[in-house]
Kinemage of the C-alpha trace (Angstrom):
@kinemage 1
@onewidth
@group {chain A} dominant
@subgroup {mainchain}
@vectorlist {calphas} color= white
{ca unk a 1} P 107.575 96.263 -127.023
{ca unk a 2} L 109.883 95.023 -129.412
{ca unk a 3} L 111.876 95.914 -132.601
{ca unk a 4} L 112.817 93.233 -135.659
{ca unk a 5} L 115.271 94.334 -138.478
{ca unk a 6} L 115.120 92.648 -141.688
{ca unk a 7} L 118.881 93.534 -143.964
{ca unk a 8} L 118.165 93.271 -147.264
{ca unk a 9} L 120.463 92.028 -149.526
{ca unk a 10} L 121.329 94.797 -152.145
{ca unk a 11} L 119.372 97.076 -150.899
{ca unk a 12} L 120.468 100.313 -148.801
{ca unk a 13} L 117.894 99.883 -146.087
{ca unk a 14} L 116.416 97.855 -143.815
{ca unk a 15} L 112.885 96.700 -142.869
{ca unk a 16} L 112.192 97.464 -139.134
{ca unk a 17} L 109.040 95.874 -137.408
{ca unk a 18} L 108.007 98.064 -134.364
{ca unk a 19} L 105.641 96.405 -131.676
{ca unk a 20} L 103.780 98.277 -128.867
{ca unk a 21} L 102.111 95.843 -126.541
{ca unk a 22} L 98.966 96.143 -125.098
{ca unk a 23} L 100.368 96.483 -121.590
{ca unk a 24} L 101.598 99.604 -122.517
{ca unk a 25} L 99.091 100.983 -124.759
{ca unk a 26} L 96.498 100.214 -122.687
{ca unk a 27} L 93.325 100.921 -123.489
{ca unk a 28} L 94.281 102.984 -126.603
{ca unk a 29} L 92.250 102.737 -129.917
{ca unk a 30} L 95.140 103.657 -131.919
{ca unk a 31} L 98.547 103.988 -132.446
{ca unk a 32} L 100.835 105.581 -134.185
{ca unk a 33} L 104.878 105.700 -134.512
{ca unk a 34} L 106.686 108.760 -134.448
{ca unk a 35} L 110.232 109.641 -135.460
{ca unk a 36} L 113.169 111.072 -137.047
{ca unk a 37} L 112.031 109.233 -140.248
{ca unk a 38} L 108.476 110.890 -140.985
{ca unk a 39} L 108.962 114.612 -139.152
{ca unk a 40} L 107.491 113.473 -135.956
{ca unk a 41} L 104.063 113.458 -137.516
{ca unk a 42} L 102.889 109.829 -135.539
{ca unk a 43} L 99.648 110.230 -138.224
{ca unk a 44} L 102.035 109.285 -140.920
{ca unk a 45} L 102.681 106.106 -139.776
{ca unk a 46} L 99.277 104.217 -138.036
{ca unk a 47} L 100.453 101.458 -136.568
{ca unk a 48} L 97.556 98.457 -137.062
{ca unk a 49} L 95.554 96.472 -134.101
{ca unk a 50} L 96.211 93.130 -133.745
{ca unk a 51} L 93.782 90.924 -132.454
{ca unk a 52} L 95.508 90.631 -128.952
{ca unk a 53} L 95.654 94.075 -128.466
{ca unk a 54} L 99.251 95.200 -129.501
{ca unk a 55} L 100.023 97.290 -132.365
{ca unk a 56} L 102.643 96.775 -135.444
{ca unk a 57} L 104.289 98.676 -138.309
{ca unk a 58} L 106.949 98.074 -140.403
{ca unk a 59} L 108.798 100.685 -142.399
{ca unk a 60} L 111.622 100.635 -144.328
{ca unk a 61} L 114.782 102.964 -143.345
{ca unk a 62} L 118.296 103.616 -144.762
{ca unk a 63} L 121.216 101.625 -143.312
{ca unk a 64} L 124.305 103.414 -141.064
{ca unk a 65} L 122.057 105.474 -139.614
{ca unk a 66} L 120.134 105.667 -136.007
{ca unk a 67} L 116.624 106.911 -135.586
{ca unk a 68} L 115.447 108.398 -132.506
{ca unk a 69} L 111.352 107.254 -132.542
{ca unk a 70} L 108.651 106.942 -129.923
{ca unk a 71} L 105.016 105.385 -129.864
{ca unk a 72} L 101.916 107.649 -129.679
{ca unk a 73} L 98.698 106.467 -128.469
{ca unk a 74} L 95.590 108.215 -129.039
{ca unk a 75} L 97.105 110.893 -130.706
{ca unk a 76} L 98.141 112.283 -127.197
{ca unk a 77} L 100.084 109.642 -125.443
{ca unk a 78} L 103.893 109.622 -126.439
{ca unk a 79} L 105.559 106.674 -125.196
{ca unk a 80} L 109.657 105.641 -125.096
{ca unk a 81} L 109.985 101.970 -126.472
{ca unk a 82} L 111.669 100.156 -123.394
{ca unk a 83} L 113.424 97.627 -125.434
{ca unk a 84} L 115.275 100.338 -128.055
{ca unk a 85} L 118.750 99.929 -129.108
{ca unk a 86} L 119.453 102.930 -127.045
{ca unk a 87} L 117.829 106.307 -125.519
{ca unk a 88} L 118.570 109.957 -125.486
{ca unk a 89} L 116.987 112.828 -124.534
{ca unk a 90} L 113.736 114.096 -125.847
{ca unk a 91} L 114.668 117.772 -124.459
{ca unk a 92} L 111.457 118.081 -122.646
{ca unk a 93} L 111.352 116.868 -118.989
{ca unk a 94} L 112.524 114.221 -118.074
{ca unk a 95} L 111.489 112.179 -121.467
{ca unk a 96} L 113.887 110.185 -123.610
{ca unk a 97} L 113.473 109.130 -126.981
{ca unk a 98} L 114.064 105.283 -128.004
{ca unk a 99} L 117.091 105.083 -130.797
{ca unk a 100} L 117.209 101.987 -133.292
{ca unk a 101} L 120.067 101.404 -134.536
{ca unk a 102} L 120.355 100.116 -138.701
């Protein structure tokens, strides 16, 4: 799992690439990212299947902020990115929520 930020010169926000690897989404069909940034709703941001089994996304989000986010797999399967700029917690169980940082 992975996270690339692209600044943009004159331009209040900043292109993020999120990548879920295939050793952690398994077997999954599909994929979805989830955060701060689209309510939560994972369906609003499909993340698309690349040939060697990891998904991608990129979206575009305002600088000077941090986004809490996590992966969802299946539909059902919420996974924490273990490479995020930081983690708090998701306030159910023992869960945490990855944070990027822009």
């Amino acid at each position: 799992m992975s996270t690339k930020k692209q600044y943009l010169k004159n331009k209040p926000y900043c292109k993020v690439t999120f990548r879920l690897s295939k050793e952690f989404a398994g077997n999954g069909k599909t994929a979805g990212l989830a955060g701060e940034f689209n309510d939560w709703q994972a369906e609003k941001t499909p993340m698309k299947a690349l040939k060697n089994g990891d998904f991608t996304v990129t979206v575009d989000l305002a600088t000077g902020r941090e986004y809490q986010y996590r992966f969802v797999v299946d539909g059902a399967h919420w996974i924490t990115d273990t490479q995020a700029d930081k983690y708090v917690h998701a306030g159910i169980a023992n869960a945490q929520n990855g944070v990027v940082v822009v």
